[in-house]
mmCIF file as Biopython writes it, N, C-alpha, C and O atoms, coordinates in Angstrom:
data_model
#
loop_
_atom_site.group_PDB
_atom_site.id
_atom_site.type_symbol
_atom_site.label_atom_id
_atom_site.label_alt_id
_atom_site.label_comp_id
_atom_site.label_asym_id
_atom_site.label_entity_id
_atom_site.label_seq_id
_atom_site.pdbx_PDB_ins_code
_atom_site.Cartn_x
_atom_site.Cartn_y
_atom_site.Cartn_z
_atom_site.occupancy
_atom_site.B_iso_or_equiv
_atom_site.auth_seq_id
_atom_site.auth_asym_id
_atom_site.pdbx_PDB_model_num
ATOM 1   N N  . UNK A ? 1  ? -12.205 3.173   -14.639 1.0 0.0 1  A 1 
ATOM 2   C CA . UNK A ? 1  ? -12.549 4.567   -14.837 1.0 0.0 1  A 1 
ATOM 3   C C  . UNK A ? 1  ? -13.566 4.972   -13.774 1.0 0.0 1  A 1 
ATOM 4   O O  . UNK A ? 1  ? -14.289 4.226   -13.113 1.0 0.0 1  A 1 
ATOM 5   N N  . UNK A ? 2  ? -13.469 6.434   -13.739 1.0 0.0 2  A 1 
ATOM 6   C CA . UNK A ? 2  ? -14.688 7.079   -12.602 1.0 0.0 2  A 1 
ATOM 7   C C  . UNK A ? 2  ? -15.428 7.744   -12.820 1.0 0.0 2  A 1 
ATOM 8   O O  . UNK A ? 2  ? -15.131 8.714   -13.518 1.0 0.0 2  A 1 
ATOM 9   N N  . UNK A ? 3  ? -16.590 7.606   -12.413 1.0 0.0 3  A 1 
ATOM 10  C CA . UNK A ? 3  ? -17.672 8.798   -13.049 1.0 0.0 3  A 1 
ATOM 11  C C  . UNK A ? 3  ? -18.736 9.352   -11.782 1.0 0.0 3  A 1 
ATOM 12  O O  . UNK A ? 3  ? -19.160 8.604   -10.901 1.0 0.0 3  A 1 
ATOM 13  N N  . UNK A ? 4  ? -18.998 10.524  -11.871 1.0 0.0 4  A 1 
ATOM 14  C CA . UNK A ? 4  ? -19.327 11.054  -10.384 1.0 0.0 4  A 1 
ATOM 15  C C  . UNK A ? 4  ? -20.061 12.233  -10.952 1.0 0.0 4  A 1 
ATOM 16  O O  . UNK A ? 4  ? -20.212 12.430  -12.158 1.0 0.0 4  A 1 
ATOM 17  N N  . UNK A ? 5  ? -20.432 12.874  -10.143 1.0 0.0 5  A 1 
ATOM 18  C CA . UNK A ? 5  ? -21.389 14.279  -10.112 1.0 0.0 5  A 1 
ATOM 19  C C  . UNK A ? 5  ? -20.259 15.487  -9.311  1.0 0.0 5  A 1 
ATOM 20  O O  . UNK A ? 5  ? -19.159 15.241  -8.816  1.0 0.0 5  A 1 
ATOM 21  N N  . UNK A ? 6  ? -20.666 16.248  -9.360  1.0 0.0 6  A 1 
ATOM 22  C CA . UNK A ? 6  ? -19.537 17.592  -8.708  1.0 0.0 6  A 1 
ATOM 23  C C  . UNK A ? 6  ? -20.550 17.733  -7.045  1.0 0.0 6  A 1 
ATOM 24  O O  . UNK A ? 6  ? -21.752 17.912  -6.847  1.0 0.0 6  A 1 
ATOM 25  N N  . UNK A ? 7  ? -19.275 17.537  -6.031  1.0 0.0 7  A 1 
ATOM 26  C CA . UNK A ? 7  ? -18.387 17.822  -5.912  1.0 0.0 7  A 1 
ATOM 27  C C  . UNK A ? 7  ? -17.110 16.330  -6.782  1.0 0.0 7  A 1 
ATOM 28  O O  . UNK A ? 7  ? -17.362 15.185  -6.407  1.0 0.0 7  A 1 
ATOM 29  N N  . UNK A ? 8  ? -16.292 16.444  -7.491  1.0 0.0 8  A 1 
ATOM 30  C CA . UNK A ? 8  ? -15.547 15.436  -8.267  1.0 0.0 8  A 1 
ATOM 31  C C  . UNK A ? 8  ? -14.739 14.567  -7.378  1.0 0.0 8  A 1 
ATOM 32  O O  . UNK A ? 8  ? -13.794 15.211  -6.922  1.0 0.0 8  A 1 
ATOM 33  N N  . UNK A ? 9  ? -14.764 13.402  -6.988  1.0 0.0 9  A 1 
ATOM 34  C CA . UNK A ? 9  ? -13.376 12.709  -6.193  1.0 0.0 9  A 1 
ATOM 35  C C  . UNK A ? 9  ? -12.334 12.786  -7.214  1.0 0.0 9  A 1 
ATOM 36  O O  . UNK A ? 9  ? -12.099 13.463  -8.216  1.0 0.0 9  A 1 
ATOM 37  N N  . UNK A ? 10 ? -11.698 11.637  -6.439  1.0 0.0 10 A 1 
ATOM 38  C CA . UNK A ? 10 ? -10.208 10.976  -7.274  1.0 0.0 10 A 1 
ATOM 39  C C  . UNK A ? 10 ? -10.159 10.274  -7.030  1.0 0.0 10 A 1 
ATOM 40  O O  . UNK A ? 10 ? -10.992 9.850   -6.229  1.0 0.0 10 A 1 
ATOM 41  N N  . UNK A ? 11 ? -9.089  9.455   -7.512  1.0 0.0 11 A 1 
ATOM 42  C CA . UNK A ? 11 ? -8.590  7.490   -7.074  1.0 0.0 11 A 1 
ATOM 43  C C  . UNK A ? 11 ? -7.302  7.637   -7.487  1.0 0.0 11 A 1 
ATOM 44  O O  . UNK A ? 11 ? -7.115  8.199   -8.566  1.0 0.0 11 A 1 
ATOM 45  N N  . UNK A ? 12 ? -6.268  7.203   -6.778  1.0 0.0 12 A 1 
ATOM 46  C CA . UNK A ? 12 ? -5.022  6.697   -6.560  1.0 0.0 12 A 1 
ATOM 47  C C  . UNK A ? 12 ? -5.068  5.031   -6.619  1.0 0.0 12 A 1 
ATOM 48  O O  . UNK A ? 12 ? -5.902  4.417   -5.955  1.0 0.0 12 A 1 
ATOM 49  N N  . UNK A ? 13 ? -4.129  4.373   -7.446  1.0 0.0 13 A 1 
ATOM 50  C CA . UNK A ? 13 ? -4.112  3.054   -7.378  1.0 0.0 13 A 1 
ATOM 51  C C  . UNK A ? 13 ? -2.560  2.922   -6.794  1.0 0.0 13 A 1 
ATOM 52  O O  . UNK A ? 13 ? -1.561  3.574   -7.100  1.0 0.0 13 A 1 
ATOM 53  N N  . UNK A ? 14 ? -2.672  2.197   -6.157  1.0 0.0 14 A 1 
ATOM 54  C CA . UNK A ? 14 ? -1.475  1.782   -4.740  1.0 0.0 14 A 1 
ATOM 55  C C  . UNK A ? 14 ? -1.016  0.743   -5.478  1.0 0.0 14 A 1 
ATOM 56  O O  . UNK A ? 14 ? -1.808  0.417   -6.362  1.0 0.0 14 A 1 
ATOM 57  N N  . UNK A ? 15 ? -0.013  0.105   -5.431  1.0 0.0 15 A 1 
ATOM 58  C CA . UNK A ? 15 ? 0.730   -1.607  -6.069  1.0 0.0 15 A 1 
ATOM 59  C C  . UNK A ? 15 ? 1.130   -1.698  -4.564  1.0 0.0 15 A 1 
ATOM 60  O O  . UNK A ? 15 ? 1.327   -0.902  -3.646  1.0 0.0 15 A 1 
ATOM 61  N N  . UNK A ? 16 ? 1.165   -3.462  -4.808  1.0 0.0 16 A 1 
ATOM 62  C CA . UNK A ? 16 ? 1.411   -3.962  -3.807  1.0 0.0 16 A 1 
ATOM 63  C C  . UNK A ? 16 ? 2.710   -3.622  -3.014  1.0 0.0 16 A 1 
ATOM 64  O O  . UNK A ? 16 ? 2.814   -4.268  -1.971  1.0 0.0 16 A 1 
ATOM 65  N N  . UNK A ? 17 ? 3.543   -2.904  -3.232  1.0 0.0 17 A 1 
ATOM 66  C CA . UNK A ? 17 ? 4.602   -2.576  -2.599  1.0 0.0 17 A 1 
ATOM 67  C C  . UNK A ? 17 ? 4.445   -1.120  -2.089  1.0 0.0 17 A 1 
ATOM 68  O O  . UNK A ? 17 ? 5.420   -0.485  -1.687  1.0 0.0 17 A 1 
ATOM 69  N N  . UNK A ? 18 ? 3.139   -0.589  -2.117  1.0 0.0 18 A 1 
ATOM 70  C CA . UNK A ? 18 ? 2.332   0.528   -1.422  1.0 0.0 18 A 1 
ATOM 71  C C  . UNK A ? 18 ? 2.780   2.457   -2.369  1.0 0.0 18 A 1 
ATOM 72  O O  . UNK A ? 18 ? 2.524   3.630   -2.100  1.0 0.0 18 A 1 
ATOM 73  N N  . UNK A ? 19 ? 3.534   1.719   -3.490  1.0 0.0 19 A 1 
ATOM 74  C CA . UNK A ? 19 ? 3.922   2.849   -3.960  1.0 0.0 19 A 1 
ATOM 75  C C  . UNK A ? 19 ? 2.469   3.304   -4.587  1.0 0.0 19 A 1 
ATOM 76  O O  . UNK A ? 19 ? 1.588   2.468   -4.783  1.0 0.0 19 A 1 
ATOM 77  N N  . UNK A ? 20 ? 2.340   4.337   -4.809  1.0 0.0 20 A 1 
ATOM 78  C CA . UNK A ? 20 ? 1.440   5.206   -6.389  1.0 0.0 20 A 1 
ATOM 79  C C  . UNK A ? 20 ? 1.335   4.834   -7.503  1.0 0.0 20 A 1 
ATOM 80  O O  . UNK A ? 20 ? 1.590   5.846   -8.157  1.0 0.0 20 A 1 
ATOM 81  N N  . UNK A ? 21 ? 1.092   3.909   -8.300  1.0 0.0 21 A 1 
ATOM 82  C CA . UNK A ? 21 ? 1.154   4.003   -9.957  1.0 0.0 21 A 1 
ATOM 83  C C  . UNK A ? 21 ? 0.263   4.509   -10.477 1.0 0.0 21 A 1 
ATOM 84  O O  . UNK A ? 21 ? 0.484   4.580   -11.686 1.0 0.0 21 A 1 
ATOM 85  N N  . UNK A ? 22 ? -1.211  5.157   -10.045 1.0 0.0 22 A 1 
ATOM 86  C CA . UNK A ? 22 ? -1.498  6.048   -10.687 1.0 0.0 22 A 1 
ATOM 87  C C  . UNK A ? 22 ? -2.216  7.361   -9.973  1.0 0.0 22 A 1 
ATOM 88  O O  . UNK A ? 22 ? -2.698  6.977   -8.907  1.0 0.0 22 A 1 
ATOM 89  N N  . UNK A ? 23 ? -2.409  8.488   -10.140 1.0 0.0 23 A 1 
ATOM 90  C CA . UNK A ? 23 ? -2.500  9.546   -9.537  1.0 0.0 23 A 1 
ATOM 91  C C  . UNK A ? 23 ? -3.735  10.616  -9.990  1.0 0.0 23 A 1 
ATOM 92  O O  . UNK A ? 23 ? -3.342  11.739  -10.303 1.0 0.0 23 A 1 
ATOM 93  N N  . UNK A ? 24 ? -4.977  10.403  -10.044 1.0 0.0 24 A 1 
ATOM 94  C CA . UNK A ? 24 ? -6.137  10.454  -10.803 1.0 0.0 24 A 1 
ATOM 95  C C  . UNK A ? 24 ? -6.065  12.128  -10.597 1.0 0.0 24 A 1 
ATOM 96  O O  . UNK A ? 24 ? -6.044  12.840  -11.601 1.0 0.0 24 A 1 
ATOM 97  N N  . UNK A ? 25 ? -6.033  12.650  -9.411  1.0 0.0 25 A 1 
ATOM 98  C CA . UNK A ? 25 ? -6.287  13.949  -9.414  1.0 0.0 25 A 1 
ATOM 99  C C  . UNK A ? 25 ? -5.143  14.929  -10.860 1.0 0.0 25 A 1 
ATOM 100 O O  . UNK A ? 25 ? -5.373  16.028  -11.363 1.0 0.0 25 A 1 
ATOM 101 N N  . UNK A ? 26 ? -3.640  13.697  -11.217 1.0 0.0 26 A 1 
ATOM 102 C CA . UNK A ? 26 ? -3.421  14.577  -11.986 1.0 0.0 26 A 1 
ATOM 103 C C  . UNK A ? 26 ? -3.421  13.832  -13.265 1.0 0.0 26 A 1 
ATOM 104 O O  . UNK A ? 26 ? -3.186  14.389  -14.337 1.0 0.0 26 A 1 
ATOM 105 N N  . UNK A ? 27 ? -3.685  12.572  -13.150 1.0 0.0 27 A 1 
ATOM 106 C CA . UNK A ? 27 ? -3.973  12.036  -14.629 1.0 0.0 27 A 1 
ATOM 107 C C  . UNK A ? 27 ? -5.148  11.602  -15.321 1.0 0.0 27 A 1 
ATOM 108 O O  . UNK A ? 27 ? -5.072  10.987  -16.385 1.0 0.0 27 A 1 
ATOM 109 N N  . UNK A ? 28 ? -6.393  11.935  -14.685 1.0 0.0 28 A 1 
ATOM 110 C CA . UNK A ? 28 ? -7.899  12.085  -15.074 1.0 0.0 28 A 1 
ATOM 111 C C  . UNK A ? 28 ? -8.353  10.846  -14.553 1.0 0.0 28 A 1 
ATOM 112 O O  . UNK A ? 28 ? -7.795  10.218  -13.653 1.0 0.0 28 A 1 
ATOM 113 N N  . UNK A ? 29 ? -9.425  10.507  -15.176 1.0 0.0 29 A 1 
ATOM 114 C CA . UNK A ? 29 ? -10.354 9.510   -14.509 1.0 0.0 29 A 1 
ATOM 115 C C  . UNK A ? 29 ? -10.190 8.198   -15.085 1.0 0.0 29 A 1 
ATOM 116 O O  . UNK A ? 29 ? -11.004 7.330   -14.771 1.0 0.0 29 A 1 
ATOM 117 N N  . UNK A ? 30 ? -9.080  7.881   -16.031 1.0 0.0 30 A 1 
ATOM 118 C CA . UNK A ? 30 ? -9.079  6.654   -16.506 1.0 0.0 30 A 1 
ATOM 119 C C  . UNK A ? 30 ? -7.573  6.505   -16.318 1.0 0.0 30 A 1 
ATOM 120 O O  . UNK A ? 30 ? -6.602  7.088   -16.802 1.0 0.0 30 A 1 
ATOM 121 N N  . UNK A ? 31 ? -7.725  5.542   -15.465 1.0 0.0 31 A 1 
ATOM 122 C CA . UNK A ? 31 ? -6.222  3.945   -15.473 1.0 0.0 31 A 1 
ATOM 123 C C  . UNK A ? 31 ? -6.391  2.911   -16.419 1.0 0.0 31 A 1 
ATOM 124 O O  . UNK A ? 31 ? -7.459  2.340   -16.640 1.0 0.0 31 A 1 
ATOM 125 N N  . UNK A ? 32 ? -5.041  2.630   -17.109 1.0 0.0 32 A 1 
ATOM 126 C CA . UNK A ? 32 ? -5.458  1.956   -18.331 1.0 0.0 32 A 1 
ATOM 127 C C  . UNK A ? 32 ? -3.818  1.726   -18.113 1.0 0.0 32 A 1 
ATOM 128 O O  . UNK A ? 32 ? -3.135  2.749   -18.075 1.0 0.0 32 A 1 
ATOM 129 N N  . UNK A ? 33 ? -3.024  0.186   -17.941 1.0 0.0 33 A 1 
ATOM 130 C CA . UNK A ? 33 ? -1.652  0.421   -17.445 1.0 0.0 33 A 1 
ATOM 131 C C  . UNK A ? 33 ? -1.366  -1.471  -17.133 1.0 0.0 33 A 1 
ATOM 132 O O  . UNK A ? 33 ? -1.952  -2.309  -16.448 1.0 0.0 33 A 1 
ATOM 133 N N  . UNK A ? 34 ? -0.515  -1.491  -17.780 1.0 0.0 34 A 1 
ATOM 134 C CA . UNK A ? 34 ? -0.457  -3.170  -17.399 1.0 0.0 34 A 1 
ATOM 135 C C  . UNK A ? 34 ? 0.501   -2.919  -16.367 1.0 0.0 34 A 1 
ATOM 136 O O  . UNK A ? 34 ? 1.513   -2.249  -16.163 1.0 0.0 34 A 1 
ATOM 137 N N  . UNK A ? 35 ? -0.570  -4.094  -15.564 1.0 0.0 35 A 1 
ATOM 138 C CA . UNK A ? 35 ? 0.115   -4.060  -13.633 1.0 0.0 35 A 1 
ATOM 139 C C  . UNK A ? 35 ? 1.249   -5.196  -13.553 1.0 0.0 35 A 1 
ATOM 140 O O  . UNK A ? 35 ? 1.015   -6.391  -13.732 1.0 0.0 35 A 1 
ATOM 141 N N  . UNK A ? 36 ? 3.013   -4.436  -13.141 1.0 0.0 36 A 1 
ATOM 142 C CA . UNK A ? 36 ? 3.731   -4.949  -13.511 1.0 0.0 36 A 1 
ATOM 143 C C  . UNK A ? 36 ? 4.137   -6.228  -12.642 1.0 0.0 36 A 1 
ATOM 144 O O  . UNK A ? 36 ? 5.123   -6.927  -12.877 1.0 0.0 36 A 1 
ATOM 145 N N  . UNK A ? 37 ? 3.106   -6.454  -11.467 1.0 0.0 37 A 1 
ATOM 146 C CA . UNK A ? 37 ? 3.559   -7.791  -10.595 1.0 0.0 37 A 1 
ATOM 147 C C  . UNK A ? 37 ? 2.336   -7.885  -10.074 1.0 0.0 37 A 1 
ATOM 148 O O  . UNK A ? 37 ? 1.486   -6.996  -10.118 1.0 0.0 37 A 1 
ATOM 149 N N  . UNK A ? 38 ? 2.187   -9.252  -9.435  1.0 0.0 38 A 1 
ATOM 150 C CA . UNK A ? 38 ? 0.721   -9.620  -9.335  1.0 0.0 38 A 1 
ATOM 151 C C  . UNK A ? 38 ? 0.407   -9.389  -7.948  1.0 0.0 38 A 1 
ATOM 152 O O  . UNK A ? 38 ? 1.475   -9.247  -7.351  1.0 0.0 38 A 1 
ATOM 153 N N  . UNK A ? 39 ? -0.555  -9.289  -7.181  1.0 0.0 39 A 1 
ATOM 154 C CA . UNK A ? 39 ? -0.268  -9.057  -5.707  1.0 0.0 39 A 1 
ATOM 155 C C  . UNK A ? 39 ? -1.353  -8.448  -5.449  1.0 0.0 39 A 1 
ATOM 156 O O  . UNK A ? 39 ? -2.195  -8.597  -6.334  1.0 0.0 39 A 1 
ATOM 157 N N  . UNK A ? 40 ? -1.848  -7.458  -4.092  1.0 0.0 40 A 1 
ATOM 158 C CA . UNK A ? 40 ? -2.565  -7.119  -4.136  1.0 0.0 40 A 1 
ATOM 159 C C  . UNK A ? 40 ? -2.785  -5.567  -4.369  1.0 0.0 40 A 1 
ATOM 160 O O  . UNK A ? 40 ? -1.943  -5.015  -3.661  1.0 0.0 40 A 1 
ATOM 161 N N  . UNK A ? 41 ? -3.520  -4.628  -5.025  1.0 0.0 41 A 1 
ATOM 162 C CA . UNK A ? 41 ? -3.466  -3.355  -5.611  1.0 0.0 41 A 1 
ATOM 163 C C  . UNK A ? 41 ? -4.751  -2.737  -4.847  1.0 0.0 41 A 1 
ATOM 164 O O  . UNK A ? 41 ? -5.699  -3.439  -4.497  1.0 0.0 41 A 1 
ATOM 165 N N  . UNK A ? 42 ? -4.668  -1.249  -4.614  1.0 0.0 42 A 1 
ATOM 166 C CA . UNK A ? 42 ? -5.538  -0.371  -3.644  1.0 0.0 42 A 1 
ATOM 167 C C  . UNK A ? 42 ? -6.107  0.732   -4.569  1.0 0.0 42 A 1 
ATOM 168 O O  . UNK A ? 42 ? -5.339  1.521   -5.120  1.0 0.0 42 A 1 
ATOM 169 N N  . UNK A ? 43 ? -7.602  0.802   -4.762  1.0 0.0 43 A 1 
ATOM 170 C CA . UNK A ? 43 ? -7.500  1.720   -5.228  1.0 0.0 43 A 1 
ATOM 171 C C  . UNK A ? 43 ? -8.567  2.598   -3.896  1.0 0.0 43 A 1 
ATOM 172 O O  . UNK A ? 43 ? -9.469  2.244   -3.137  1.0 0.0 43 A 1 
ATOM 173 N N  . UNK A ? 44 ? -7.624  4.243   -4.265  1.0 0.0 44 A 1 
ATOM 174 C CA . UNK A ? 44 ? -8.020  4.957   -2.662  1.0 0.0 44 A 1 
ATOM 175 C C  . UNK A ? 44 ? -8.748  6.103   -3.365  1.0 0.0 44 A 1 
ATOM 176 O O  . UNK A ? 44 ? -8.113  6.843   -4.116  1.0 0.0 44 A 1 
ATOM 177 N N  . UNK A ? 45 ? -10.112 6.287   -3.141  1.0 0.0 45 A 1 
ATOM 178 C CA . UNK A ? 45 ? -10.991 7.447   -3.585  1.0 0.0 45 A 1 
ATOM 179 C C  . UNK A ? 45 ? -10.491 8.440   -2.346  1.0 0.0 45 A 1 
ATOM 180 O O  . UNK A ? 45 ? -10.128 8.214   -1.192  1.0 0.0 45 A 1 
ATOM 181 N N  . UNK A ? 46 ? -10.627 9.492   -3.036  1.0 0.0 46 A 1 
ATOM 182 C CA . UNK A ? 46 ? -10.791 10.629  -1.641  1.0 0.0 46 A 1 
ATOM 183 C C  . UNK A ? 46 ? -10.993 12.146  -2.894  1.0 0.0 46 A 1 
ATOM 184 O O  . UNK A ? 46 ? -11.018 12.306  -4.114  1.0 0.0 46 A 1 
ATOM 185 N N  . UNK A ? 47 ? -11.097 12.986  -1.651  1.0 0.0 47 A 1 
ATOM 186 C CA . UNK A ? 47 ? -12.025 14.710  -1.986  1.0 0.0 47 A 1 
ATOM 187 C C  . UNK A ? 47 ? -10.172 15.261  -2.248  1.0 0.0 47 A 1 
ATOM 188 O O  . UNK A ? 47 ? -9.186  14.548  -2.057  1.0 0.0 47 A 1 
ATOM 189 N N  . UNK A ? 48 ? -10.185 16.991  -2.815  1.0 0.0 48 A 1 
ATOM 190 C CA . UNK A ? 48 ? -9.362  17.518  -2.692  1.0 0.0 48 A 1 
ATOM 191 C C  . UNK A ? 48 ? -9.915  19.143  -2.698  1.0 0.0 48 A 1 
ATOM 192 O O  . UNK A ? 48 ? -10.971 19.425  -3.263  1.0 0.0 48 A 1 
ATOM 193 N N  . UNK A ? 49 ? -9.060  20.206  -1.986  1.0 0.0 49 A 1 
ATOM 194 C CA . UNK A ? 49 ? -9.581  21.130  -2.083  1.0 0.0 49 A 1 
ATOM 195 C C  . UNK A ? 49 ? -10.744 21.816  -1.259  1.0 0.0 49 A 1 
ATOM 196 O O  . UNK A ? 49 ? -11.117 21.366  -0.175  1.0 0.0 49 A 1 
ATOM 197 N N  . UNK A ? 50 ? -11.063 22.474  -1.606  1.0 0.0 50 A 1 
ATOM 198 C CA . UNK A ? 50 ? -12.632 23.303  -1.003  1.0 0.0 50 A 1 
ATOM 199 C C  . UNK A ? 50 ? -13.446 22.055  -0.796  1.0 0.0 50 A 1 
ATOM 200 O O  . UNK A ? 50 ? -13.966 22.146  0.316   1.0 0.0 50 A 1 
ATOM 201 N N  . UNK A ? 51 ? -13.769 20.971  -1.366  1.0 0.0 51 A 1 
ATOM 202 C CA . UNK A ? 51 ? -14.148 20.062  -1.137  1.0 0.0 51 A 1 
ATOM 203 C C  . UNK A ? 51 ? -14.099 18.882  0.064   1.0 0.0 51 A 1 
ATOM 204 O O  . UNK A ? 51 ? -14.915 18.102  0.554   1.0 0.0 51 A 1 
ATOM 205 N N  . UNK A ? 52 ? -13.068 19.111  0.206   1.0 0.0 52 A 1 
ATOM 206 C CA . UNK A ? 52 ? -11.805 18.131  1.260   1.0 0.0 52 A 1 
ATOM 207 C C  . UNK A ? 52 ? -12.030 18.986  2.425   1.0 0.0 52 A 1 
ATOM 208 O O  . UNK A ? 52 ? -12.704 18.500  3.334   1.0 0.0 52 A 1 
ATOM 209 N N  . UNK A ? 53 ? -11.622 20.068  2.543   1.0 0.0 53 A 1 
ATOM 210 C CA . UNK A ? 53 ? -12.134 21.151  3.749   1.0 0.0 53 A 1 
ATOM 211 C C  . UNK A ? 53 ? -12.830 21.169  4.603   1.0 0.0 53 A 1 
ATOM 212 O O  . UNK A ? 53 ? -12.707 21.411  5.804   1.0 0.0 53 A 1 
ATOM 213 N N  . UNK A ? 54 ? -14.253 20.685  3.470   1.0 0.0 54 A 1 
ATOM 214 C CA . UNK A ? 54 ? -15.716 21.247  3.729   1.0 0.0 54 A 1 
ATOM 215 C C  . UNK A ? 54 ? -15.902 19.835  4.488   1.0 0.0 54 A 1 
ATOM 216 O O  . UNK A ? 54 ? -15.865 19.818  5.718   1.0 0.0 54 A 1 
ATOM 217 N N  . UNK A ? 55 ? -16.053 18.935  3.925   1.0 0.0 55 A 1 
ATOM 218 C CA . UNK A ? 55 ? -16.436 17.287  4.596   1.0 0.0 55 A 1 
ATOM 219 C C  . UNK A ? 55 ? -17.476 16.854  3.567   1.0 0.0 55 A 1 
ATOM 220 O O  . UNK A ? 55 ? -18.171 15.873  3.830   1.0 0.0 55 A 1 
ATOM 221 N N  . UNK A ? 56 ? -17.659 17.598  2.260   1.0 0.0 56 A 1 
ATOM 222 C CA . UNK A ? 56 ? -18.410 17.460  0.872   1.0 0.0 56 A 1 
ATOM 223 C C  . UNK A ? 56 ? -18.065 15.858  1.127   1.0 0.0 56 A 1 
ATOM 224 O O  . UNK A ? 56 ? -17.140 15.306  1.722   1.0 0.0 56 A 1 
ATOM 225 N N  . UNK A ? 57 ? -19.594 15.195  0.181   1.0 0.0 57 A 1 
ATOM 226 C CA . UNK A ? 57 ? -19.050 13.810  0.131   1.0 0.0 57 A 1 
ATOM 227 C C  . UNK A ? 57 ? -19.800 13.993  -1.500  1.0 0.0 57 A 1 
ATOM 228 O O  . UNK A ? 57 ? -20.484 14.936  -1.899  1.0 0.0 57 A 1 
ATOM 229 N N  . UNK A ? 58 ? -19.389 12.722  -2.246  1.0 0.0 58 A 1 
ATOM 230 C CA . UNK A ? 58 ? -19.952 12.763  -3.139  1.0 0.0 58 A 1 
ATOM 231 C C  . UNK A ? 58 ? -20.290 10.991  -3.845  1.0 0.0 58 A 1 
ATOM 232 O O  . UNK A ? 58 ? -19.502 10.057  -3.995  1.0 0.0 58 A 1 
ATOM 233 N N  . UNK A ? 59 ? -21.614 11.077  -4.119  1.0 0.0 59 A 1 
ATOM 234 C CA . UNK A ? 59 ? -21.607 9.283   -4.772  1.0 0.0 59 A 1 
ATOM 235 C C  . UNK A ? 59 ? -20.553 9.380   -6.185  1.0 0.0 59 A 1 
ATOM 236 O O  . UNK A ? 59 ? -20.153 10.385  -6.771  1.0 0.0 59 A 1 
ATOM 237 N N  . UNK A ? 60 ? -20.256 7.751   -6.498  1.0 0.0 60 A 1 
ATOM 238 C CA . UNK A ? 60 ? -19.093 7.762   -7.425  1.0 0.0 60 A 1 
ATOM 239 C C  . UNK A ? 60 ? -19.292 6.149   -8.215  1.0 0.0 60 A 1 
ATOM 240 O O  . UNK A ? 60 ? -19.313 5.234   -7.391  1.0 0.0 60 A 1 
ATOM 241 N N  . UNK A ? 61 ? -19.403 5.812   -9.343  1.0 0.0 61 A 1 
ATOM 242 C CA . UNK A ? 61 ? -19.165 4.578   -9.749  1.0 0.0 61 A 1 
ATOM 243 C C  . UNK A ? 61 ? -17.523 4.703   -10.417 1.0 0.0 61 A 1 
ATOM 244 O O  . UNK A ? 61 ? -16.929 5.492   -11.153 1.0 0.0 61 A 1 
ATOM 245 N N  . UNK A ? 62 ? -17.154 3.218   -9.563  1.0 0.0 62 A 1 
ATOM 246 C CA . UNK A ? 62 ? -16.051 2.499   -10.404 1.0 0.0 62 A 1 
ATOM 247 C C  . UNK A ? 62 ? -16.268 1.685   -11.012 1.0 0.0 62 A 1 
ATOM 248 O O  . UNK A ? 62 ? -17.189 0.904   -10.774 1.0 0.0 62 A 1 
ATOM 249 N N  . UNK A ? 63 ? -15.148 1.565   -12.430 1.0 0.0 63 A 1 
ATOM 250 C CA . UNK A ? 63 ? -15.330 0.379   -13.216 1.0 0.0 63 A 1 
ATOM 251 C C  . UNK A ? 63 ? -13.885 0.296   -13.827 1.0 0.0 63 A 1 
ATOM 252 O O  . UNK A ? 63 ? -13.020 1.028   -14.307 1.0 0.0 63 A 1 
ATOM 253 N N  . UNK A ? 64 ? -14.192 -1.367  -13.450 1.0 0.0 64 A 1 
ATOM 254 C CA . UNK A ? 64 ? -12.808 -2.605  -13.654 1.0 0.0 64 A 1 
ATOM 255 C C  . UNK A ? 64 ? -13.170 -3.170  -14.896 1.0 0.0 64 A 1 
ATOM 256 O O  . UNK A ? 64 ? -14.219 -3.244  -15.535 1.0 0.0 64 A 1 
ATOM 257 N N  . UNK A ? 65 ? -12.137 -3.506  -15.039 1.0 0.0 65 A 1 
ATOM 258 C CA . UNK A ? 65 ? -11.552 -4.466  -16.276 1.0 0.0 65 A 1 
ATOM 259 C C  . UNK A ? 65 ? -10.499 -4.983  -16.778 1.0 0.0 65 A 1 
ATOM 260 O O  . UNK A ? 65 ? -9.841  -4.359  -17.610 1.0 0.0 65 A 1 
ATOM 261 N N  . UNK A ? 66 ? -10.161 -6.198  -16.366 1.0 0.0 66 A 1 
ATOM 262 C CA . UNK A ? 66 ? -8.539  -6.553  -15.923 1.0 0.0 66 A 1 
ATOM 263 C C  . UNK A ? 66 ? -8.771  -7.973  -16.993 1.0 0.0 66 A 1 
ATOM 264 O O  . UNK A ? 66 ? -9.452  -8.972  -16.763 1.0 0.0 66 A 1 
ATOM 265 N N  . UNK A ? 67 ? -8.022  -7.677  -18.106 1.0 0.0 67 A 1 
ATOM 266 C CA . UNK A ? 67 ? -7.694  -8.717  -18.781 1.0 0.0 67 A 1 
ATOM 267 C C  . UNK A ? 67 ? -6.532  -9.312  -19.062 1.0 0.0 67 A 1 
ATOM 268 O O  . UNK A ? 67 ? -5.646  -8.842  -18.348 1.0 0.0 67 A 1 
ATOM 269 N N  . UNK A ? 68 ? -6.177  -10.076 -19.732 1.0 0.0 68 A 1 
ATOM 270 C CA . UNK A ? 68 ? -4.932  -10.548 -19.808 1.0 0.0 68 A 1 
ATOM 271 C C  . UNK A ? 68 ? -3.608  -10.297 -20.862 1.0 0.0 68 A 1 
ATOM 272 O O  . UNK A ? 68 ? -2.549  -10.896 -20.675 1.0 0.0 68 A 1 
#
């Protein structure tokens, strides 16, 4: 999950075969999703919007939790 101050990022999580499985700007701030092959996974923060434009940056904590 992500938690940030405004201006708001996002995170996209990439699977190892470079597709999307998750898409934060339209499914909120929590991934919660059993990862269907093991390998290596990306997760990509970035701005959108008036934000993205501007060159706004913003601090952000992530948090993992990968159990079995």
């Amino acid at each position: 999950s992500m938690t940030s101050p405004w201006p708001h990022p996002y995170f996209n999580v990439i699977a190892p075969d470079n597709n999307a499985i998750y898409n934060g700007s339209m499914s909120g701030d929590t991934f919660e999703q059993r990862l269907a092959v093991s390998g290596q996974y990306t997760v990509r923060v970035y701005q959108m919007g008036g934000a993205r434009d501007e060159g706004k940056t913003s601090g952000y904590a992530l948090t993992f939790k990968i159990t079995d």
